[in-house]
N, C-alpha and C positions, 0 to 999 in steps of 0.2 A: 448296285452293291453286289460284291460278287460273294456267293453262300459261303458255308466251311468248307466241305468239300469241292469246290471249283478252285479254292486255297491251296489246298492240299493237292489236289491233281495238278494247278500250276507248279506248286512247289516239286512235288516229286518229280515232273516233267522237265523241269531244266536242270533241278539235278542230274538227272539222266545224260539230259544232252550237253551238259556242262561237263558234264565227267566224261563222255566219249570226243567231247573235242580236245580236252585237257589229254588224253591216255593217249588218241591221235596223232595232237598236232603239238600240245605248248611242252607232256613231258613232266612236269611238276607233279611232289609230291598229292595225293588224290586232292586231300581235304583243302593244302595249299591251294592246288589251282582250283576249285571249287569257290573260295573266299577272292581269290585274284579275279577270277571272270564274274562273278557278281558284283567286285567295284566297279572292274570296268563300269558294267551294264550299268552300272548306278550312276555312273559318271556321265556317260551318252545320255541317259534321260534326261537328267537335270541339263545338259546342256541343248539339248534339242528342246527343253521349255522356254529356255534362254531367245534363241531361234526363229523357231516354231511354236508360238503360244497357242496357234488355234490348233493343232493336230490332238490336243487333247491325251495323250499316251501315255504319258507322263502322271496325270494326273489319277486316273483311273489306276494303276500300277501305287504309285504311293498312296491310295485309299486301301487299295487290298491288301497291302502291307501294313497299313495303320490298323486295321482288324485283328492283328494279330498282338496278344498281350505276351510279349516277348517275353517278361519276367515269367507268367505262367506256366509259359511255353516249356521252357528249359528247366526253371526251376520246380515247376506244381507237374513237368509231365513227361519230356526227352532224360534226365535228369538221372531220372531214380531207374532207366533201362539201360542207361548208359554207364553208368556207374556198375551196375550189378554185371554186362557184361564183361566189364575191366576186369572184375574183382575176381567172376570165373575161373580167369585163363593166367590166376597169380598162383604161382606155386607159395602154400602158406608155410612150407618149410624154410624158403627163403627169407622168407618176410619174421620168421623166428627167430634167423640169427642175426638181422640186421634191427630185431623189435627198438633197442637203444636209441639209436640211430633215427630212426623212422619216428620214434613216440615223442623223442624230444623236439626234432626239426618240423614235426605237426602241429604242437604246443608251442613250446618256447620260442622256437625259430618264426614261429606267424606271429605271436604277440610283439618282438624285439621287432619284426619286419612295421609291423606298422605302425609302433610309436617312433622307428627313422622315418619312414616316409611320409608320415603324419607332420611330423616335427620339420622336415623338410620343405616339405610341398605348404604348408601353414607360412612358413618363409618366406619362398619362391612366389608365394603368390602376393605377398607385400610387396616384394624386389620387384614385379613389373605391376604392379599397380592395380592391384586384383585383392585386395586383401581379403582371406573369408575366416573368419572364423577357428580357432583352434579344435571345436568339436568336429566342423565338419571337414577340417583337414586328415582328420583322423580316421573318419567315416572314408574319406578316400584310403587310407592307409591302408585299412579290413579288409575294403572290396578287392582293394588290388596285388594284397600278400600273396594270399594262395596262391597255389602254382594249381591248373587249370585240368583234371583227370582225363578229364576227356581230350583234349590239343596234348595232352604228357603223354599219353597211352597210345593216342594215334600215332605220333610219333617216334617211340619206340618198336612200333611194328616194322620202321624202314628202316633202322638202322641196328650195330649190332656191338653187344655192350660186356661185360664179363657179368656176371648173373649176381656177384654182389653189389654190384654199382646200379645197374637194374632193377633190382632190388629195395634198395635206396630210393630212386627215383619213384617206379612205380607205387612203393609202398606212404611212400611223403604226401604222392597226388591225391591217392585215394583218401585217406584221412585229411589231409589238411583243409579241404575246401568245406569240410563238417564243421574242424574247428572256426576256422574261417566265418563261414554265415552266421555261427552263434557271436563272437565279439561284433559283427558288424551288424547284429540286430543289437547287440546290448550299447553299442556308441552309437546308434541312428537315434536310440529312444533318451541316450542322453541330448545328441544335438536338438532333437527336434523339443527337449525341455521336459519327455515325459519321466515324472517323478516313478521310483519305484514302491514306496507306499506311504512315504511319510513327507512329503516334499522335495526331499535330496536322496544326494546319489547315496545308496545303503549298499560298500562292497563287498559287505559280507553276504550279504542279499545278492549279488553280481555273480559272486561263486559260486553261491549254491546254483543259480541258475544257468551257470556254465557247466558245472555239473552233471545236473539233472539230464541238457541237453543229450551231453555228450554219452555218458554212459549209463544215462536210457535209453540212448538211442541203440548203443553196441548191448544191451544187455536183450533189445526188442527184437534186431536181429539175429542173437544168437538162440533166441526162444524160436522165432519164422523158420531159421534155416535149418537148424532141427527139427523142428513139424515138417518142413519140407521132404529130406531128406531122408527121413525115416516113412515116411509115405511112398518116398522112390523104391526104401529099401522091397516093397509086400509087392513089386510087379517089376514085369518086364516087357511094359509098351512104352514106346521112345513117345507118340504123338501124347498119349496122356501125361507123362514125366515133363513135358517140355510145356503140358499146357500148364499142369504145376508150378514150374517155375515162374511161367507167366503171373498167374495169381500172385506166388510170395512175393514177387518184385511190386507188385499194383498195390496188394492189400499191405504188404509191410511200410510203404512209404504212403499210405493212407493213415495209417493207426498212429505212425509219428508224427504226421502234421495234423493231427485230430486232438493228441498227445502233447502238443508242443516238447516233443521229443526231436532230437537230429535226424532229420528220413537219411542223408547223407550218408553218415555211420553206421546206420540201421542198415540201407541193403548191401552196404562194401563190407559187413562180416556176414547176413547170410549169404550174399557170393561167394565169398570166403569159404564159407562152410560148406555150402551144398558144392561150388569147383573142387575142393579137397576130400573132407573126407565123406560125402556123397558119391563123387566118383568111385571114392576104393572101397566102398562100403553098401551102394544102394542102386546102382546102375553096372550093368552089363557092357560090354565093350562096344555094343551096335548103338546102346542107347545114349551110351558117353559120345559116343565119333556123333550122330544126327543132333543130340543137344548142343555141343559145340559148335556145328555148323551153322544150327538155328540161330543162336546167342549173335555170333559171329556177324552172319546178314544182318540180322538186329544193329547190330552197332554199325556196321558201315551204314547202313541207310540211313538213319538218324544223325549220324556225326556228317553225312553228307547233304542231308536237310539244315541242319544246323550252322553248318559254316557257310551255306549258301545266304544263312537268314544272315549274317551279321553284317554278310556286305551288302546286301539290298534294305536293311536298317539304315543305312546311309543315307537316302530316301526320305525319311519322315521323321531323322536327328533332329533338335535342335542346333547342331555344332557354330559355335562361337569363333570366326577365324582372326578376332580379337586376339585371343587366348594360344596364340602360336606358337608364343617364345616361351611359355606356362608349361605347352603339353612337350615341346621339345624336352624341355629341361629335367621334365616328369622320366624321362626315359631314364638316362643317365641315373638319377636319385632311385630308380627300384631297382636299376641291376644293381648298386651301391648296396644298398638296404639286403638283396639277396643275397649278395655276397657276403655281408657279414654275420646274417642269420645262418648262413651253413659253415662258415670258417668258425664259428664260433664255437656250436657243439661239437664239431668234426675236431677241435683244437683240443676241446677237454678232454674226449671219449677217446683221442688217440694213446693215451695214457695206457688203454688195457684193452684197446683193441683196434685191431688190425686195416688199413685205409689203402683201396685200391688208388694207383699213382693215380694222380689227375682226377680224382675224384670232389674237389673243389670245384676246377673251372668247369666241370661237366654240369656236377650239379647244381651251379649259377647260371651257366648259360644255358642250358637245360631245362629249367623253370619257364615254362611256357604261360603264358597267362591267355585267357580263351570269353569261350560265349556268359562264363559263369561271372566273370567280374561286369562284363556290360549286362548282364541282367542283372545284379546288382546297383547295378550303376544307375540303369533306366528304372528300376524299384523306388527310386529315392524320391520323397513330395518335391512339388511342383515350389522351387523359391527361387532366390537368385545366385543360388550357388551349385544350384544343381547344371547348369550348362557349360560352369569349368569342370567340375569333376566328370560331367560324362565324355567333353572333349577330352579331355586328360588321361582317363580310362582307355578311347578308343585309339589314339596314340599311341600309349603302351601296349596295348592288345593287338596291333596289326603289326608293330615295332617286332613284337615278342615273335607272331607267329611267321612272319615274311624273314625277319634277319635272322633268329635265332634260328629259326625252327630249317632253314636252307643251311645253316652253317654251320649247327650242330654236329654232326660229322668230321667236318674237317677240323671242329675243335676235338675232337676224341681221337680222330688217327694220330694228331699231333700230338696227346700228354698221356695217353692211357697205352701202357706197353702192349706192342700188338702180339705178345704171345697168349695174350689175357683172351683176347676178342676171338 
């Protein structure tokens, strides 16, 4: 059994060399071809066990990979640094005038998203002979609304957007995945029967506790990133400001899941705060430029540890290839679902304000879904409905990041005017 650290060293190690063959030879965007050459690799093992049963490689490799609590991983730990670098490098002026926009399609637009796909996929799965359940059709609905900050953010770094549509996007990802994990812990503890105090579902008891999540979680952050930031403002050494930032990102997404608070929300307003008005306020120009660059490293490494895991997770899936024409179909039913949770608020708020062209298909095709729904996915108890929803999940999750995320571009040259860009 190989330690944590010999985990770690492996994992960072073929990042490395996965990423310098990718930049090399294949070409692909980083993160893409990071997730591309881990399936391969995923693919070649499992089939050299096929083969070659005594070489043993195979096996050894999918135990070292089974070490790893993927949910913990991303969600208890890549998560809350990854999040808090996105939020950095968002201008929060932009994110003000698009606040309408952004507050509804993180709310509203995630709930409508996953009672379609809930109600869909609850269908779909009688229609080929799979029936589960209407609770945990639903549970699928939650995990696989959001759209993914981390696969949204990486993605926006290669391509190039008019700053309100940008805006849009990046401001949706960062919030919605907050809202997101709190409905899909509040319908996991429906499916799985847990009462909330009196035997049945209490949804006034639902609200308050979607609530609480949410905006204790933005009120915990905006208490951290001001201690933060006003601690930046009494000095001017970049290595101690930076190690600052470190702590508020660790300790604020500590006190939220200690809190059964949203850590989510929590550290995307103190990034929020400490990228804006910390910059203009508590840091120097030497120590802005080295904090950004820090931050920066931080994310690439992690988002490229990350995408590496999802496809060497392939490995030690259960995946169902029963479930074929299930997970096809899943495709189709979320881009459906996305698209009507953004035509819908984008329909009403055009009334009194203003919609960059093509600001629909972007923002449907756009929606990336990432490592956060399969750690969702793979969170769920062990029953017999748990190995459609996670093939179903991984389907849409590679569907999202392979087609959409390659082709996103060429759907923006086409509908968004290029004087804009």
């Amino acid at each position: 059994m190989l330690s944590l650290f010999e985990i770690a060293a492996s994992l960072l190690a073929l990042s490395a060399f996965f990423g310098w063959l990718n930049f090399v030879f294949i070409k692909l965007p980083h993160t893409i071809g990071l997730l591309a050459m881990a399936l391969v690799a995923s693919m070649l093992l499992l089939a050299a066990e096929k083969l070659w049963p005594a070489l043993g490689v195979t096996d050894t490799v999918q135990a070292a990979i089974g070490q790893i609590d993927f949910y913990a991983t991303v969600m208890e730990g890549m998560l809350a640094f990854l999040l808090f670098a996105g939020a950095l490098h968002v201008d929060y002026d932009f994110l003000k005038d698009q606040k309408w926009v952004i507050g509804i399609m993180a709310t509203f637009g995630v709930v409508l998203s996953t009672l379609i796909v809930g109600s869909g996929f609850w269908y779909l799965s009688g229609l080929f002979g799979m029936q589960i359940p209407f609770a945990w059709a639903l549970v699928f609905g939650a995990l696989i609304s959001p759209t993914d900050p981390v696969a949204v953010l990486s993605l926006l770094k290669s391509i190039n957007l008019p700053h309100s549509l940008e805006a849009k996007i990046a401001g949706e990802s960062l919030f919605n995945d907050g809202v997101g994990v709190v409905i899909f812990t509040i319908l996991l503890a429906v499916a799985i029967g847990t009462s909330f105090e009196n035997g049945g579902i209490d949804f006034i008891e639902v609200g308050q506790l979607f609530f609480v999540e949410a905006i204790g979680g933005a009120v915990l952050g905006l208490v951290t990133g001001w201690i933060a930031y006003r601690a930046m403002s009494h000095m001017d050494e970049y290595t101690l400001e930076i190690l600052i930032s470190l702590g508020v990102v660790a300790a604020t997404y500590a006190i939220a899941l200690r809190l059964h608070l949203s850590g989510p929300i929590a550290v995307v307003v103190a990034g929020l705060l400490v990228g804006n008005r910390g910059v203009r306020v508590g840091m120097s120009e030497n120590t802005r430029k080295h904090l950004f660059a820090f931050w920066e490293l931080i994310d690439e490494i992690l988002n490229s540890v990350l995408f590496l895991l999802i496809g060497l997770e392939v490995l030690v899936l259960a995946l169902d290839p029963s479930t074929g024409w299930l997970v096809l179909s899943s495709i189709p039913l979320v881009l459906a679902s996305r698209f009507i949770s953004v035509f819908t608020p984008i329909a009403f708020l055009s009334r009194w304000l203003p919609f960059t062209k093509g600001a629909v298909p972007v923002l449907t095709w756009g929606g990336i879904r990432g490592g956060i729904s399969v750690a969702l996915a793979l969170s769920l108890p062990d029953n017999e409905y748990k190995a459609i929803i996670l093939s179903a999940t991984y389907g849409v999750v590679l569907f999202s990041i392979f087609v959409q995320g390659l082709t996103v571009r060429a759907l923006i040259n086409r509908t968004v005017d290029p004087t804009l860009l």
